[in-house]
TORZA-378885 format. One record per residue (C-alpha): residue in one letter; x, z, y. Coordinates in steps of 0.05 Angstrom, whole numbers, padded with zeros to 5 digits, always signed. Layout:
BEGIN
AXZY/...
This chain:
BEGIN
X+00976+02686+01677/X+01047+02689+01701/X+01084+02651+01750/X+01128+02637+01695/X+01084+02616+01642/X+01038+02570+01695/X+01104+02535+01704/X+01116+02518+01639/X+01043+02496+01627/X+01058+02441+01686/X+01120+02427+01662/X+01090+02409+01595/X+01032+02373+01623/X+01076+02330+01662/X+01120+02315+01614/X+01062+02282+01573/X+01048+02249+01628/X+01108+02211+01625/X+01101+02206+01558/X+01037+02167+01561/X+01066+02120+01619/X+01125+02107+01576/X+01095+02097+01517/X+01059+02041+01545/X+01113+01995+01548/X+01127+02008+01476/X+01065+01969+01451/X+01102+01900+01494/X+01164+01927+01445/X+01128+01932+01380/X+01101+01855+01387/X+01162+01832+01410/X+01196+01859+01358/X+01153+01824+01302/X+01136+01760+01342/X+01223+01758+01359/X+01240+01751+01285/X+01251+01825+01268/X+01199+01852+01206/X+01157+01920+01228/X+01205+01963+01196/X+01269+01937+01237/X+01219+01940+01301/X+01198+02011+01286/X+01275+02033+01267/X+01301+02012+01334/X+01258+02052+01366/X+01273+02109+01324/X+01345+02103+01319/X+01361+02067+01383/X+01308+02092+01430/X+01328+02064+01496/X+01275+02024+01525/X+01324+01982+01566/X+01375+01968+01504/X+01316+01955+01450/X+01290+01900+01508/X+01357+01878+01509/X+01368+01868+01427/X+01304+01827+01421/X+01315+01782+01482/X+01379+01766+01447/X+01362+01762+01384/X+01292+01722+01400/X+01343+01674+01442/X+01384+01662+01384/X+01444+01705+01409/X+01497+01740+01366/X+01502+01810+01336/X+01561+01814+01379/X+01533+01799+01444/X+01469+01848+01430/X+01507+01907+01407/X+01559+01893+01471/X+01496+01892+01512/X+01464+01951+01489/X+01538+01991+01486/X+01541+01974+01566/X+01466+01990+01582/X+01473+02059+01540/X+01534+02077+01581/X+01493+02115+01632/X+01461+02166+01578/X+01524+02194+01559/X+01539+02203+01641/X+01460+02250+01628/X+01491+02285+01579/X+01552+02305+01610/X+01512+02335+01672/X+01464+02366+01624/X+01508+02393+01577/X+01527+02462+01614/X+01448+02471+01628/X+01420+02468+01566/X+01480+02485+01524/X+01455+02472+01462/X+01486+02484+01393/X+01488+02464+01320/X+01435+02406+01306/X+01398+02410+01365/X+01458+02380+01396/X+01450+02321+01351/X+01371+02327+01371/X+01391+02326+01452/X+01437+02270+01444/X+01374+02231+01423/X+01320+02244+01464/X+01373+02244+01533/X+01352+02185+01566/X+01323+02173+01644/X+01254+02211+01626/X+01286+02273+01601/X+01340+02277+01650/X+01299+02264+01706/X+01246+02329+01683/X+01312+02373+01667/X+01338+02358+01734/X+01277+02370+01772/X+01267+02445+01745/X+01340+02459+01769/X+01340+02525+01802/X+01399+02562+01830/X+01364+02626+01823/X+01351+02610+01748/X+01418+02632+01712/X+01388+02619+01644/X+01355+02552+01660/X+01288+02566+01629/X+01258+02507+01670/X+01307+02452+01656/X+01305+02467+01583/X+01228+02457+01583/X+01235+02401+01625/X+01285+02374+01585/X+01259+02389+01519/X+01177+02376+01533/X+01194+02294+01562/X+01240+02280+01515/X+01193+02294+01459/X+01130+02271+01500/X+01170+02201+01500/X+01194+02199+01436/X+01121+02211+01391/X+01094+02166+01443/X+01148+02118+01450/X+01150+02107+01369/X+01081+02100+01358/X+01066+02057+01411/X+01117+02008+01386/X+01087+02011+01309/X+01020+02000+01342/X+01049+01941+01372/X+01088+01908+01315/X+01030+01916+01267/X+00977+01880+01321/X+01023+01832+01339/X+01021+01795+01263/X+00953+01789+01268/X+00960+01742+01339/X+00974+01675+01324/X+01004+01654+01391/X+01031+01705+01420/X+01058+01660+01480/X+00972+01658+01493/X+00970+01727+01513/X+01034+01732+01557/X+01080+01766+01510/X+01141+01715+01520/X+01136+01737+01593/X+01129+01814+01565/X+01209+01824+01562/X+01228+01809+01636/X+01168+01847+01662/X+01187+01905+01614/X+01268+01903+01643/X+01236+01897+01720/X+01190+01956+01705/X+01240+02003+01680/X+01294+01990+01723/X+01249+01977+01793/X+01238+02064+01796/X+01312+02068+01794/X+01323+02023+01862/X+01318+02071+01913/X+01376+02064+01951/X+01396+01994+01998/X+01461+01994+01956/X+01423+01999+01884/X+01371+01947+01906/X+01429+01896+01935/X+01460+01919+01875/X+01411+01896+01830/X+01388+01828+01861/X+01466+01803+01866/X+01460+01823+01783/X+01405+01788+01774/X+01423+01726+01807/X+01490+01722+01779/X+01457+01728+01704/X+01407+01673+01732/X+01465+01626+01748/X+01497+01637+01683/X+01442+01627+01638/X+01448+01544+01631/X+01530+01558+01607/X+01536+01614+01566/X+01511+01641+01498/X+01445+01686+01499/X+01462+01758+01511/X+01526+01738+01556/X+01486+01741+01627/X+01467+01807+01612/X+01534+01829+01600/X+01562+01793+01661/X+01516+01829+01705/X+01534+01900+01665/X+01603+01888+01675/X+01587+01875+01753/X+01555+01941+01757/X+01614+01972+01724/X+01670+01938+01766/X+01629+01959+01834/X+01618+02028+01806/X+01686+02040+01793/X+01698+02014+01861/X+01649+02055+01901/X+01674+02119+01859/X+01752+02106+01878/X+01726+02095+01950/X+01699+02158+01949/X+01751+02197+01919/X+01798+02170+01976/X+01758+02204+02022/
């Protein structure tokens, strides 16, 4: 066996890994979907259409609140921001073409970019690596992903209170689980607690959906901020 080809192999297997870990948190989306107000098939579409763990939470905590179509879409527009930053940076890697441009734009989310990224090789003109990487976790997430969240939405019917097995506390553990990997800095993590207390304080005077977009826009404003800063020097 190859370097090369024992490479790939790990890649793969990783990739599945992340898959399965992923794919977990799709079963808490499934039966929040269908316990929210949404049928199985609106569940199951936002997961295939949408499929952004972070903006799906975000549509049923709004919806389930009673919150606009206005304040959901603005939340998931904001929150979906950072995947077309992914694709930008992965664009002259993988340099796709045709449909499987359509096919990338879909599966480039944190998992995928985070694989791609980690095969990057100097050495590697043709970016074997990061296209394996790229290619193996966003399909590892996706299968797994989708039918974790069908699983989910078709259990959920059958539980009479859902509230008796934790699942109205499902959607805040589900936000703090995917965004706690991505606090690794002092500056993300002070980041991310000012956020969260500031959509805390809002909650008792605005509309459901509006705290998350008050702490997006924070994040933008400081980002923008911290990037000008930078460019200064």
């Amino acid at each position: 066996m190859t370097e090369e080809v024992a490479r790939r192999k790990d890649i793969i297997r990783n990739s599945i890994g992340v898959g399965v870990a992923v794919g977990a948190y799709g079963l808490s989306f499934g039966a929040l979907g269908t316990t929210n107000g949404l049928s199985v098939l609106q569940t199951q579409l936002l997961s295939l259409l949408l499929f952004s763990g972070a903006s799906q939470f975000a549509v049923v905590s709004i919806v389930g609140a009673g919150g606009s179509a206005v304040s959901a879409i603005a939340s998931t527009a904001l929150l979906g921001m950072r995947n077309g930053l992914y694709a930008l940076r992965l664009a002259p890697l993988l340099k796709v073409r045709g449909v499987r441009r359509l096919i990338a734009a879909q599966i480039t989310i944190d998992e995928s970019t985070a694989m791609a990224l980690a095969q990057e090789d100097a050495k590697d003109s043709s970016h074997a690596s990061v296209k394996v990487g790229f290619w193996a976790a966003g399909a590892s997430v996706y299968v797994l992903w989708n039918l974790a969240t069908l699983i989910g939405a078709v259990g959920a019917q059958h539980i009479a209170d859902p509230k008796q097995f934790g699942l109205d506390a499902a959607i805040p553990a589900g936000f703090a689980a995917l965004v706690a990997p991505r606090l690794t800095s002092r500056t993300t993590r002070v980041l991310g607690f000012g956020c969260a207390i500031a959509a805390v304080a809002a909650t008792p005077f605005v509309a459901p959906g509006v705290p998350v977009l008050i702490a997006a826009s924070i994040t933008l404003v400081l980002a923008l901020v911290s990037a000008r800063r930078e460019g200064g020097r």
